[in-house]
Each structure stands twice: as C-alpha cells, then as structure tokens.
C-alpha positions in Angstrom: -154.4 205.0 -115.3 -157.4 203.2 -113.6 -155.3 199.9 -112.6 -152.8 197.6 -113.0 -155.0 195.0 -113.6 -153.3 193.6 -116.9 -149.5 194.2 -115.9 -149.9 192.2 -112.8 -151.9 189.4 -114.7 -148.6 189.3 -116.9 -146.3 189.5 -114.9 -147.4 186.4 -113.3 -149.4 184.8 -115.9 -152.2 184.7 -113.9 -155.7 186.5 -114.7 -156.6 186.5 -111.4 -153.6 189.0 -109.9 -154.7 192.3 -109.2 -152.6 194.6 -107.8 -154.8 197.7 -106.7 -152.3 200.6 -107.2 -152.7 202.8 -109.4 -149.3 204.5 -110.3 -147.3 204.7 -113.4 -143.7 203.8 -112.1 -145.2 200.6 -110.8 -146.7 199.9 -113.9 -143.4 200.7 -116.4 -141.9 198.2 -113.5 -144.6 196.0 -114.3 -144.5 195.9 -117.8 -140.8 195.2 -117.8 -139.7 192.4 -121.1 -136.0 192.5 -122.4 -135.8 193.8 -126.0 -133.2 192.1 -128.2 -134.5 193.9 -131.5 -134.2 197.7 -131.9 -135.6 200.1 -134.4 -133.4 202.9 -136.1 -133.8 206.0 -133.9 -131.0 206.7 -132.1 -130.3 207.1 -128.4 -129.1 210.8 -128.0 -126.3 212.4 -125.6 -129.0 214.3 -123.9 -131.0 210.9 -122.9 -127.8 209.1 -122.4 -126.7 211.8 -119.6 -130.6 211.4 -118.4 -129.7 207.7 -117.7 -126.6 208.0 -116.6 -128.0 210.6 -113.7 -130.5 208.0 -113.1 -128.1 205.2 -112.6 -126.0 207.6 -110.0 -129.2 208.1 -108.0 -129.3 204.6 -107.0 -127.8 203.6 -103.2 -124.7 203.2 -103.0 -122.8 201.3 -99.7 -121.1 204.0 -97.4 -121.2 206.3 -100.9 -118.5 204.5 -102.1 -120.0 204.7 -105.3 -117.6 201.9 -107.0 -118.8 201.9 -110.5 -118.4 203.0 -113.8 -120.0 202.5 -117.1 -118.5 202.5 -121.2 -121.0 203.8 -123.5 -120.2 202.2 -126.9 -122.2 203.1 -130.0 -118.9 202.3 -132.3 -120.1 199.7 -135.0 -116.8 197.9 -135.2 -116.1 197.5 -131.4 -120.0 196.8 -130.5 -119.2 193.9 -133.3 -116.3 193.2 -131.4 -118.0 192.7 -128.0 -121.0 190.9 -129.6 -118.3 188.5 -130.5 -116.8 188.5 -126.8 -119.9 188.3 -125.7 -121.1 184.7 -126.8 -122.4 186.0 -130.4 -125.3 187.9 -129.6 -125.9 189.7 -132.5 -128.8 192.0 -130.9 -125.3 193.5 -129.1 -124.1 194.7 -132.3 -127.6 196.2 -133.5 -128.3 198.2 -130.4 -127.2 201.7 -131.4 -126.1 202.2 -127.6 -124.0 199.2 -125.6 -123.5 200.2 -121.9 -121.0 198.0 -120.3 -121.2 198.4 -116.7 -117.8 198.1 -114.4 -117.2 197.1 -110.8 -114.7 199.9 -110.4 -112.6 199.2 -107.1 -109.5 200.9 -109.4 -110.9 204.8 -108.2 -110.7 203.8 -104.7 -107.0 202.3 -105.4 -105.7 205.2 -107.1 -107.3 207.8 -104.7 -105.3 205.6 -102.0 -102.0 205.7 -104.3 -102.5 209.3 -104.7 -102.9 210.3 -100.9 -100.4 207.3 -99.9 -103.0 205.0 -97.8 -103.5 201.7 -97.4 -106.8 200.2 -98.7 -106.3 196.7 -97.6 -109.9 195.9 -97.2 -110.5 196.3 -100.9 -108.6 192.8 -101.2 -111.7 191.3 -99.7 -114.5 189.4 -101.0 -116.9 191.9 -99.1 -115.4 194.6 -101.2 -116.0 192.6 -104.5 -119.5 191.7 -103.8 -120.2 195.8 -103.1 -119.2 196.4 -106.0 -121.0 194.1 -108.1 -124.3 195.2 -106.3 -124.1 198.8 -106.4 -123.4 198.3 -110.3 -126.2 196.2 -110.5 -128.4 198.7 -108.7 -127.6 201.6 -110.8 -127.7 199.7 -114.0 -131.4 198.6 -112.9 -132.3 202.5 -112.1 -131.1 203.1 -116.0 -133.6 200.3 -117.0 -136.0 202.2 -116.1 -135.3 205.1 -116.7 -134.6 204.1 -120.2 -138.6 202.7 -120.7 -140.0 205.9 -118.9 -138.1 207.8 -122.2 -139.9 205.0 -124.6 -136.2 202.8 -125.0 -136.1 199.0 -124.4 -133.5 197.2 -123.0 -131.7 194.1 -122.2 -129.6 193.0 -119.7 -126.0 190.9 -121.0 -124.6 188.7 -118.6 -122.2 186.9 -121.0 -119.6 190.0 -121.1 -118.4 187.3 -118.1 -117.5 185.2 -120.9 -113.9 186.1 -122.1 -113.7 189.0 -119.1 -109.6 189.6 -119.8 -110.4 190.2 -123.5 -113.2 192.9 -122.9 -110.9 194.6 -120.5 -108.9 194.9 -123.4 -110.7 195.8 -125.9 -112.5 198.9 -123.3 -108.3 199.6 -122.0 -110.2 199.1 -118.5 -107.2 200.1 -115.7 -106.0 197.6 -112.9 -108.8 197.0 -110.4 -111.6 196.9 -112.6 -113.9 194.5 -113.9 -116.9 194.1 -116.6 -119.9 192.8 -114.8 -121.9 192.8 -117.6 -123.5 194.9 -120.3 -126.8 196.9 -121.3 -128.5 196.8 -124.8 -130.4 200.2 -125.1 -132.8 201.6 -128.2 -136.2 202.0 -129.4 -137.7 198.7 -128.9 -138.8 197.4 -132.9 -142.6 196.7 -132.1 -142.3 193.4 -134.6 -140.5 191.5 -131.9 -141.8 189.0 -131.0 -141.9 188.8 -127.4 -143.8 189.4 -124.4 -144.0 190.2 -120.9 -142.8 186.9 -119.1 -144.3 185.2 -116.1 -142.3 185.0 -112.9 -143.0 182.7 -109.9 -146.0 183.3 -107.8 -145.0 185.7 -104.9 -146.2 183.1 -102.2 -142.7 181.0 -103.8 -140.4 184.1 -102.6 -142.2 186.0 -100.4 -142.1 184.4 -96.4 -143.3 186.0 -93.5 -141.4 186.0 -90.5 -139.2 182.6 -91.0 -138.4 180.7 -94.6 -141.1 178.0 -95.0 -139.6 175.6 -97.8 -142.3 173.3 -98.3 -145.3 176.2 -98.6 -142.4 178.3 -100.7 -141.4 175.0 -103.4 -144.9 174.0 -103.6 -145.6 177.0 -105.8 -143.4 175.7 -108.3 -145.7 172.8 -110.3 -147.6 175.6 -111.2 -145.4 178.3 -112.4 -144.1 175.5 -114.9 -147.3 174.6 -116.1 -147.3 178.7 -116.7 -144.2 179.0 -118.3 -144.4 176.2 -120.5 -147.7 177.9 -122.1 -145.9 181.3 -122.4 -142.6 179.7 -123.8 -145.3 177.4 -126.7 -146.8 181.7 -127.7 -143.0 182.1 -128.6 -142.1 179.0 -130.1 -140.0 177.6 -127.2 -139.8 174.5 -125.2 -139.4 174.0 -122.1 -140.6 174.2 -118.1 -138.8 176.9 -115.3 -137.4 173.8 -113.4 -135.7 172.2 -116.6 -134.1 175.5 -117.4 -133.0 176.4 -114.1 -131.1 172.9 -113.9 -129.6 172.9 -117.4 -128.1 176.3 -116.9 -126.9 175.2 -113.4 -125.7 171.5 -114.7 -122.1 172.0 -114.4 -119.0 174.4 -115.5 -119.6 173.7 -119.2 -123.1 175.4 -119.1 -121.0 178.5 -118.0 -120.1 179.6 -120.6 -116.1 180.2 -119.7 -117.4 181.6 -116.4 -116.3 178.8 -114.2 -112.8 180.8 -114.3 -114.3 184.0 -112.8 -112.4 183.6 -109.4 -109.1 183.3 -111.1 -109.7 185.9 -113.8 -110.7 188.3 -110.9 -107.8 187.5 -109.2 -106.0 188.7 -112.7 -107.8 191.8 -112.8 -106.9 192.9 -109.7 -109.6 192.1 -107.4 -108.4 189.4 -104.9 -111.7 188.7 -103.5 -109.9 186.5 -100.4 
C-alpha cells in the first residue's frame, strides 16, 4: 500500500488531506463506515473467539477488567432486542448481535465470596470505568472484525428500555447494557460511504483549548456534510443534527431515565 491518500481524503471530505503513512491498520482505521446491511455468510465461533481475544487486549483501569459481552445469533431474541432497541431492523439481520455489559456484578460477587467490602463500586468513578473499558474493548472488536472482512455497527439505543434487555439477556445484579454491536459480512449494495468528520484543527489544540480557532472550523464541515448527506439521499448540516439530537429529554429516546434505571440495576453511581 503506497498511501493513504484516499482514506484520509474521506475521512474528512477533503481532497486535499494526505496523511503520509503508509500502514494497513491505519488505513482499515481510516476506512471505518457503520454497516447496517449484511450478506448471508455467517460469522463463525472461531472468528467470534478471534474478536473476543481482541476486545480483551484492550486497556483496562487497574486490570479491573469490568466487562462482559452476550453473543446472540438467536433469530427470535435478536427480533426481540431489535424491538427493545428502537426498531432497528438491521439488529435482527445481523447473523451475530454482541451486546456489550458494564459488568461491576464480578467484582461484587468476588467481594461476597471472600467477605469484603467494595464500597467504592457505589461511585460514579466506578460507573464511568466501566463504561469506558467496555467501550474500549468493543472498539478493539471493530476492528478486528474489518481486518477478517466483517462490517459493523455500533447500537446505542439498547439504552432505550435498559430493565427490559436485562431481562430478556437474565443479566445478574450489578450489571448493565451499554450498548450493542451489529457484526457480518458487509452486503456490498449498501448504500453508504465513508463519512466526513470535522477537520482535525476543530479537535485537535495545542497546549491550551482555543475556542474561537477550534468552532471556526465548523461552517465548513457543514458545508461538507451537507454534500455527503445529498450522495445518500439525506438532509441536513452537522450543527442541525447535533442540536436536534441534543434538544431536550424527548429526543432520548427513554434515556433521560438512565440515572434512575442505573440506580435499579444496581449501580448507584453517587
């Protein structure tokens, strides 16, 4: 691979960007896009235990390691947490559903077991470690998955009805669904593409965070999206998305109750 001229120029919809480093995990990184339609093929044990081994060679704070994952390839209860899951039929297509868990219940019960107090795992520092090293790992699986030629998309609503997919998984006290993982063989008649993010001079600061230098950037990302969202048949600029998905609690989707239902689940999060 002599470049990665044309990921980079995706990746920020700019034909000027060239990123002059030739190496194949940076350009699967580069090439990233979420697939929401899958072909037939299957996702087999043997790459499944390839992805989980992935995921468990992410960091992890003080090796804690306070995650765990539900592989779910049954048709009926993928159908089940498609529903749960705001509708999202792709869900239910996917031969392989990964629903990732904030698991503070293995620390709990190793506590139980040796008869020690955990009292920090009542604490919101606790809750936010969990969520990240689950995000981490699940990200490692991502990519993973695309260096074995699977796609992949990412399912943030599982948040939606929370209690009911701890149900429907039988997920013990102390444990939470953060969110899910679509996996398969991407079906190469999607249509979708590789979209833009903001410029690196809107996130990246040197030293101290300029605002003004950072926000200025923006104008012209939306100007960029708004051209990639018209290829696909969307409407629509970065800013006016970003502010109807943050409007209020009723563009949550149910998730405006997260504190409470953490609470429920056993994670206190004071």
């Amino acid at each position: 691979m002599s470049d990665l001229r044309s990921p980079a120029a995706d990746r920020y919809g700019d034909p000027t960007v060239d990123l002059a480093a030739p190496n194949d995990v940076l350009r699967l990184q580069l090439a990233h896009r979420s697939v929401r339609r899958f072909g037939p093929r299957d996702v087999t044990e043997q790459e499944l235990t390839t992805l989980i081994a992935a995921a468990q060679s992410a960091p992890t704070s003080s090796n804690l390691q306070p995650w765990s994952v539900v592989a779910v390839r049954d048709p009926q209860r993928k159908a089940r947490l498609a529903t749960l899951a705001g509708n999202q039929a792709f869900v239910a297509q996917a031969p392989l559903f990964l629903v990732w868990l904030a698991d503070l219940g293995r620390a709990r019960r190793l506590a139980r077991r040796t008869g020690v107090e955990v009292g920090a795992a009542d604490y919101l520092e606790t809750t936010i470690i969990g969520f990240v090293d689950t995000a981490l790992a699940a990200q490692n699986t991502v990519l993973a998955a695309r260096s074995l030629g699977l796609g992949s998309v990412f399912v943030g609503a599982i948040r939606n009805r929370p209690v009911e997919v701890a149900a429907e998984l039988n997920l013990p006290p102390h444990v939470v669904a953060a969110f899910g993982l679509a996996v398969g063989e991407p079906d190469p008649s999607e249509n979708a593409g590789i979209k833009p993010r903001l410029p690196q001079a809107a996130v990246l600061h040197r030293e101290t965070y300029d605002v003004d230098g950072a926000d200025a950037h923006i104008p012209v990302y939306d100007e960029r999206l708004t051209a990639y969202n018209e290829r696909f048949g969307l409407t629509g600029d970065w800013s006016s998305r970003v502010l109807a998905r943050l409007r209020g609690p009723e563009s949550m989707g149910g998730r405006h109750r997260l504190r409470e239902i953490l609470l429920r689940l056993g994670l206190p999060s004071r």
